[in-house]
N, C-alpha and C positions, 0 to 999 in steps of 0.2 A: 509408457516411459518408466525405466527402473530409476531405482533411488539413484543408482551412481549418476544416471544420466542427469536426473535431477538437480543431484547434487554438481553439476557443469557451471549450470546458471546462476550459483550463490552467489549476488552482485555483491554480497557484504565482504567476499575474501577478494575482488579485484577493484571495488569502486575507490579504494585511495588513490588508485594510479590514473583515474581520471577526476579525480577532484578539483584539482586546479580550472579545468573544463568546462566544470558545469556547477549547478547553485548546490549551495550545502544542502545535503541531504541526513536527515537521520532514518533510522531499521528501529522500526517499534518488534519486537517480539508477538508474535501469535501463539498462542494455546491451538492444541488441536481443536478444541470448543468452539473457537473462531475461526480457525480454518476451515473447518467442514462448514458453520453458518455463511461462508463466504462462498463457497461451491456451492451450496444450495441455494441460497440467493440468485447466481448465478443461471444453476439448472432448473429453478422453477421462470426466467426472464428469457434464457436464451434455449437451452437443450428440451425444454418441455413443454413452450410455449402453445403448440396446438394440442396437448394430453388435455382432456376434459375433467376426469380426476385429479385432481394434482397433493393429495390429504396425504401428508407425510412425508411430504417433499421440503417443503420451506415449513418448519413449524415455529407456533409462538416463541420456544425458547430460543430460535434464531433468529426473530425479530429483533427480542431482547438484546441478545447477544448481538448483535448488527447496530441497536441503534446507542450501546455501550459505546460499541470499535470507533463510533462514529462520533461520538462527544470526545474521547482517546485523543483520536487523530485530529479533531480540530483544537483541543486545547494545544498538542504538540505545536499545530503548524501556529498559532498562536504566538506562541511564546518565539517560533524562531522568528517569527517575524516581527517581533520587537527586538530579536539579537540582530537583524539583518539590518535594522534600521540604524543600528551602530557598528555594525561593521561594514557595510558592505561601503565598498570604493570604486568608483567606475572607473581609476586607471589602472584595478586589476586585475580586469574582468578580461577573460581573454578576446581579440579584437573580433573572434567571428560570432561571440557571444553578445557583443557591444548594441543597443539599440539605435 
C-alpha cells in the first residue's frame, strides 16, 4: 500500500461527518516508536506465529512501549467515560444506535 493510499483511510479528516452516528470518539497521536511496537506485537502474534526464532521481532523496548500506549489509552477512555456520564442523552442517540 502507498502512502497516498494510506493516506485514503485517515478516519480523523471524515469521522466529523459521522459523528452524530456513532459514540464520541478521540485520535490519540502515535510516534513512529509506537507504531512499529504495534506491528511487531502484531507480527510476532499473528504473521509469525509458527517462526521458531522469533529474537528481534517483538523486543523488550516494545513491550515497554506497548504497555505505556496501554496505560495512555485506558486513562483516555477513562476520563471520556466520566464525560459520557454527563453528557450522554438517550434521546440523542440516533435511533439505530438506541439499545
Amino acid at each position: 500500500m502507498t502512502k497516498r493510499q494510506f493516506g485514503d483511510f485517515k478516519v480523523e479528516d471524515w469521522y466529523s461527518y459521522i459523528s452524530q452516528y456513532t459514540y464520541p470518539t478521540e485520535f490519540l497521536p502515535l510516534t513512529v516508536g509506537q507504531a512499529l511496537a504495534i506491528m511487531h506485537a502484531y507480527e510476532i502474534g499473528h504473521k509469525y506465529q509458527n517462526v521458531s526464532n522469533k529474537d528481534g521481532i517483538y523486543t523488550p523496548d516494545d513491550q515497554k512501549i506497548i504497555q505505556n500506549l496501554t496505560q495512555d489509552i485506558q486513562t483516555q477512555m477513562d476520563n471520556m467515560e466520566r464525560i459520557l456520564i454527563f453528557l450522554f442523552d438517550y434521546q440523542h442517540v440516533h435511533p439505530k444506535m438506541r439499545v
